[in-house]
KETORNU-931003 format. One line per 10 residues: their letters; for each residue z, x, y of C-alpha. Coordinates in steps of 0.25 Angstrom, whole numbers. Layout:
<nodes>
A) Z X Y  ...
</nodes>
This chain:
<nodes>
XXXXXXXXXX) -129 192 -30  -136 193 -42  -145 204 -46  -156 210 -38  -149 208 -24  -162 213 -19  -168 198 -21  -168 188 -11  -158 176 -10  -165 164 -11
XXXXXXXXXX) -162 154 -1  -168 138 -4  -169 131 9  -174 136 23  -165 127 31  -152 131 41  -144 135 28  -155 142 21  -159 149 32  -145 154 38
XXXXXXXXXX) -142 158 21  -156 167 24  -151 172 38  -138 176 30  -146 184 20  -154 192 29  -140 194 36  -134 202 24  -147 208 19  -152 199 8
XXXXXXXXXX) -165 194 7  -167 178 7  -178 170 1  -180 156 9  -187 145 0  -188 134 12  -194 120 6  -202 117 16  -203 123 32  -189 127 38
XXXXXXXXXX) -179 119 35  -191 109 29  -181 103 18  -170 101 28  -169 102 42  -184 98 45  -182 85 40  -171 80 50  -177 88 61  -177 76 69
XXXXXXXXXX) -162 76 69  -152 81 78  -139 89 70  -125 87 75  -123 102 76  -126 109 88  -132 123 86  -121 130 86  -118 126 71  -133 126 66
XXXXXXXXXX) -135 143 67  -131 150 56  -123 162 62  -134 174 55  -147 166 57  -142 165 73  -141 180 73  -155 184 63  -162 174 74  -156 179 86
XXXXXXXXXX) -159 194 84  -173 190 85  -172 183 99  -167 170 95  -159 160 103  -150 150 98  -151 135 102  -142 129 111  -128 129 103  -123 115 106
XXXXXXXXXX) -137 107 105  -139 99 91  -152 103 87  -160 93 78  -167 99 63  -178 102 72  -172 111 83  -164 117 70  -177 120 63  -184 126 77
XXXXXXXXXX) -173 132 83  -167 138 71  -173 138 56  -186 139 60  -183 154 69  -174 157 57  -185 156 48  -194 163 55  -186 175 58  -191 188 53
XXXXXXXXXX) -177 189 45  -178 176 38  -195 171 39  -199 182 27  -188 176 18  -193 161 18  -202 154 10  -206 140 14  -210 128 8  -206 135 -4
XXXXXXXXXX) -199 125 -14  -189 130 -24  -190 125 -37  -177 131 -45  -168 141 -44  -162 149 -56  -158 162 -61  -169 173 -66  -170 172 -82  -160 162 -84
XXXXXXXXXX) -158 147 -84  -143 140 -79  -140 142 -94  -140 158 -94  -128 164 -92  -130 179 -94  -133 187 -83  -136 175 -74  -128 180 -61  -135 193 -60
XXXXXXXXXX) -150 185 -62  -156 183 -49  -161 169 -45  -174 164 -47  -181 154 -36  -193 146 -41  -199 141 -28  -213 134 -24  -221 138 -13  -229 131 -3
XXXXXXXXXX) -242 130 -13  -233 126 -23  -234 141 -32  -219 144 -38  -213 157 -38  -199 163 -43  -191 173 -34  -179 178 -37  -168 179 -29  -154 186 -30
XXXXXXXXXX) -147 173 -25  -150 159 -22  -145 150 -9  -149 134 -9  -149 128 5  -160 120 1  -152 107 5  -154 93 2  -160 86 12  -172 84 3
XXXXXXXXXX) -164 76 -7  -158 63 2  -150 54 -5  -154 40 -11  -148 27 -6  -140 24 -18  -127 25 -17  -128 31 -32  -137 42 -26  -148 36 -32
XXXXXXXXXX) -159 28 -25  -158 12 -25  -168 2 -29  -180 3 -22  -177 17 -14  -189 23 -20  -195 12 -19  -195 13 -3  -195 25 -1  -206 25 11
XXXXXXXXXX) -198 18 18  -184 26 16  -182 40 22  -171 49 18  -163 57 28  -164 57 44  -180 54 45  -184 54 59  -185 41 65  -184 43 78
XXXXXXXXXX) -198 52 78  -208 54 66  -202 42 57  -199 33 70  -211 21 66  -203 21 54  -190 16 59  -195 12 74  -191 -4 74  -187 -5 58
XXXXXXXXXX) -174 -7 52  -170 5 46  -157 8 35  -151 20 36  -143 23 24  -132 34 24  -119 39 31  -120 54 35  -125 60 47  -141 57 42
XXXXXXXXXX) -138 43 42  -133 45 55  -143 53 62  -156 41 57  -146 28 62  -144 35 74  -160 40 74  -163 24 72  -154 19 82  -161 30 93
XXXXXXXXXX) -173 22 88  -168 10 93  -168 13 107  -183 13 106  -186 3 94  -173 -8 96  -180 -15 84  -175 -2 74  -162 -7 67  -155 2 61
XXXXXXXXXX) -144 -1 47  -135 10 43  -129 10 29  -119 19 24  -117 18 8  -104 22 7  -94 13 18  -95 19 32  -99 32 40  -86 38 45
XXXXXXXXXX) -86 49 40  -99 53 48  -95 43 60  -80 47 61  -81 61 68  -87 57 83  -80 67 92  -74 73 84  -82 78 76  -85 93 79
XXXXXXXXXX) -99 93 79  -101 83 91  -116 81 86  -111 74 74  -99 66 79  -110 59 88  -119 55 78  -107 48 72  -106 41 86  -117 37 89
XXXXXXXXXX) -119 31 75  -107 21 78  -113 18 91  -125 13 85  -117 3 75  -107 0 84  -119 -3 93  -127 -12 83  -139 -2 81  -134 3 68
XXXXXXXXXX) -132 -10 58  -121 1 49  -120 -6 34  -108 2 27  -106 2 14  -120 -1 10  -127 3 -2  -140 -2 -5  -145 -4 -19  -158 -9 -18
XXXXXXXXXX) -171 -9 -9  -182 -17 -7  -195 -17 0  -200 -31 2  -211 -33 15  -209 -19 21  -193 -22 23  -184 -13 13  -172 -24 9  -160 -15 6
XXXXXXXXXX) -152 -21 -4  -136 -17 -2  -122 -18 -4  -115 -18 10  -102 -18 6  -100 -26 -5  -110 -37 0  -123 -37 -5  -135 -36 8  -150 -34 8
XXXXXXXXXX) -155 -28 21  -169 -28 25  -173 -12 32  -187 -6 34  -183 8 32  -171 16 26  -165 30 28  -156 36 17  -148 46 24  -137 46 13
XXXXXXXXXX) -137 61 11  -145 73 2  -143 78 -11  -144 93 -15  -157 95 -25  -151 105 -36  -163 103 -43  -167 118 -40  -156 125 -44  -155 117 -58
XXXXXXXXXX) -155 131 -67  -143 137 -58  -129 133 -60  -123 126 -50  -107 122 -49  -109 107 -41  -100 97 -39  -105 84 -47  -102 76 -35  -106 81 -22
XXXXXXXXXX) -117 92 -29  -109 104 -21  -101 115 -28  -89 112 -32  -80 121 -20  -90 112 -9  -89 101 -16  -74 97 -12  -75 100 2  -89 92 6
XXXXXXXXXX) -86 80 -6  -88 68 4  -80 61 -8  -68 69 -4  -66 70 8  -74 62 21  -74 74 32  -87 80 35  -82 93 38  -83 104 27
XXXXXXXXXX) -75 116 27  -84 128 29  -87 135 15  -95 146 7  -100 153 -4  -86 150 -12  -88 135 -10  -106 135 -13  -104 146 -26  -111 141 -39
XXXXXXXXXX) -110 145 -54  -123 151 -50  -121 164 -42  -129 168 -29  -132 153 -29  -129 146 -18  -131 133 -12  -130 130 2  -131 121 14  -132 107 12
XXXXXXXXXX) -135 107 -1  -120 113 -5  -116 102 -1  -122 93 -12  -122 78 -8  -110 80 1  -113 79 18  -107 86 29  -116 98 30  -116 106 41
XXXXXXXXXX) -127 117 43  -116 126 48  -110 126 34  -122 131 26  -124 143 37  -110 146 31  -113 143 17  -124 153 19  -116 164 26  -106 163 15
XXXXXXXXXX) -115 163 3  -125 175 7  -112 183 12  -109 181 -2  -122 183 -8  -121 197 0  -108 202 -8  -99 198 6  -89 191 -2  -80 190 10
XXXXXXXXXX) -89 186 19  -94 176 10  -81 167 8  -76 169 25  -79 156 33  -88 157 45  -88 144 50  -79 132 57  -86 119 53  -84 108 65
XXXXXXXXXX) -76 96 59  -82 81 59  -71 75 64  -69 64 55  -65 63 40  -64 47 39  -66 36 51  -73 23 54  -80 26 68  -88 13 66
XXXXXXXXXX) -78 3 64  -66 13 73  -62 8 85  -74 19 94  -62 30 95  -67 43 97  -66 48 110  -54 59 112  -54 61 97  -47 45 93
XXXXXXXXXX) -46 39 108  -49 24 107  -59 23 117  -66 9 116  -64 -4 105  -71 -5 92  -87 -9 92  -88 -4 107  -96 10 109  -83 18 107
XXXXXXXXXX) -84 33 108  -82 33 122  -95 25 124  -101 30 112  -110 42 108  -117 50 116  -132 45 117  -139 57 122  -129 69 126  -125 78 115
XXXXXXXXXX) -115 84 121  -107 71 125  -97 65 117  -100 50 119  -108 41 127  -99 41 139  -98 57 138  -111 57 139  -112 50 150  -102 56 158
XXXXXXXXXX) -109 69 155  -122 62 161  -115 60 174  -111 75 175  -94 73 172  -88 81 160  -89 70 150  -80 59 148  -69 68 140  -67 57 129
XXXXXXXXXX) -69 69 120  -60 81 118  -65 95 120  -60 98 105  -68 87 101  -81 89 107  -82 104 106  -90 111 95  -86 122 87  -93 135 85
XX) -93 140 70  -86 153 68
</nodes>
């Protein structure tokens, strides 16, 4: 690290990464300095603390924050369960924050303003990887101060800067224009935002798991208001990518929330627009008309409400006076880049990685979580835990250690499929179990048991028999990272 190995490490972000990266300094000894924007996890997790994840517990502990919060009488949660932000905020970040190991080291609502190195802009060269780090930071009452720290780790993530509609990454016409009546990411619509949305049309926009989680949070809000329609546009041609896993996929949770999301098109809840890029809205008598290419035809539609859930952006506005290697196309470093570049390759699962593949130009700087990742998706909490173990074994001077791989990431299942137009095989792992726009999937998803594979497993579960076996036991079991 550089000099003065007395200082603390600054860590940006008080959410599951940042806090297991301040779990793994106490660990080794090291002293970490939290600047959390808002409450615990307020620039991250509290903001979808509505939603339900598609891992179970087992992968959303980090290994050394699991041991600091059981030494002092804590119990873990229930391994298999899928816990939504919420439980994940009480059940875990929020005792994690509050243990006597960790509470003392983190500030709160404490905004970070730049990063840099002590006496030395990104220009100066001499000297600058023995100068420690300075964090300029804004408190609560809004008074700046300037700490410095021996080393720098960024799991701010990027939940605060969603994507525009535009597939240009920049707004359309009229965007900004509407923007009371356009909500970015997985707002809750089932519960505080529900009059909202209750009985409107509503465009979802986007094809990653977000979009999934608010079509399949509208079409739940059908049931109660049958008047709310729901249309789903993907910008780029299709979601079967995200679709394509079902049982297969290793973590159950997910491979269900592509299920279900075909029921609902094949169904007739979910009107699915694919490709669709809109270029212009307008708001004329409380109606939004979208004007689009669908296809190659040109359409207007007329909505009440949109949601963008096309994805977040890392702000790197910080860190402008350090220098950063990133790629100029997904924003990640150059060694992460290949291996998460949805441009290259259309599987989900990334291939567990460290302090080789996140070093920087910058040394002791690291950034981690899901802001590594750039604009690439696929995230998986359990892969900033072992971000974190790597870089701070690094940071410690355990070289070894450092660049060792703790961790079995569990496969998506898919790389390239069409589930929606497919003829419904997924049952046994390819068995062709019912004809094309029938329910498929052995009845389809599950509607209220998570541990079921498909509606009719579910319901042969409900009547006390094994399940209906339609899927393998290599299929439907869960892996336990190493």
């Amino acid at each position: 690290m550089t000099q003065g190995k007395s200082l603390p490490v600054a860590v940006i972000g008080a959410g599951p990464v940042g806090l297991a990266a301040a779990a793994r300094l106490v660990e080794r000894g090291m002293t970490p300095m939290v600047f959390e924007l808002g409450a615990i996890a307020g620039a991250s997790v509290s903001r979808w603390s509505h939603v339900r994840v598609f891992s179970p517990w087992r992968y959303n502990i980090d290994a050394s924050a699991r041991a600091l919060l059981e030494s002092s009488g804590w119990q873990a949660p229930d391994a298999d369960h899928l816990p939504t932000g919420g439980e994940l905020i009480r059940d875990y970040l929020a005792p994690l924050a509050a243990h006597p190991g960790i509470a003392r080291h983190v500030n709160l609502r404490a905004e970070v303003v730049s990063v840099s190195r002590k006496d030395r802009s990104k220009l100066a060269s001499e000297g600058r990887g023995e100068s420690p780090f300075v964090v300029v930071w804004r408190d609560r009452n809004g008074s700046r101060h300037r700490e410095l720290v021996s080393a720098v780790i960024d799991a701010s993530g990027t939940w605060i800067k969603p994507n525009p509609i535009g597939v240009d990454g920049l707004a359309v016409e009229g965007e900004p224009e509407n923007i009371c009546n356009i909500a970015y990411g997985i707002p809750d619509v089932k519960g505080e935002v529900r009059q909202r949305y209750e009985g409107r049309h509503t465009l979802v926009v986007g094809a990653g798991h977000s979009a999934i989680n608010a079509v399949l949070d509208l079409v739940d809000l059908q049931e109660e208001a049958p008047q709310t329609r729901v249309t789903w546009a993907t910008r780029a041609g299709g979601i079967s990518r995200l679709l394509g896993g079902g049982l297969n996929d290793e973590l159950p949770g997910r491979g269900r929330l592509g299920l279900r999301a075909v029921e609902a098109i094949r169904a007739g809840r979910v009107d699915l627009k694919s490709p669709f890029s809109i270029r212009r809205i307008r708001n004329l008598e409380e109606t939004m008309f979208v004007d689009a290419l669908h296809g190659e035809q040109t359409v207007e539609i007329g909505v009440d409400r949109i949601i963008v859930a096309t994805g977040f952006r890392p702000d790197l506005s910080i860190l402008s006076e350090l220098r950063l290697s990133l790629d100029p196309a997904v924003e990640a470093t150059p060694a992460l880049a290949p291996l998460i570049d949805p441009n290259l390759h259309s599987c989900g699962t990334v291939r567990p990685h460290g302090v080789t593949e996140l070093t920087h130009p910058e040394k002791d700087f690291y950034i981690v979580g899901s802001k590594s990742y750039g604009r690439a998706p696929t995230f998986l909490m359990t892969t900033g835990y072992e971000q974190v173990r790597s870089v701070v074994a690094e940071l410690a001077g355990d070289h070894l250690a450092a660049r060792e791989v703790h961790l079995e990431l569990p496969e998506t299942g898919v790389c390239k499929s069409d589930p929606v137009d497919s003829s419904g095989s997924c049952c046994g792992g390819g068995a062709e179990t019912e004809p094309a726009g029938e329910t498929g999937c052995c009845g389809g998803a599950p509607l209220k048991n998570d541990d079921a594979c498909c509606l009719k497993d579910e319901q042969a579960k409900a009547e006390g028999q094994a399940g209906c076996g339609c899927g393998t036991a290599d299929q439907l079991a869960e892996p336990v990272p190493a």
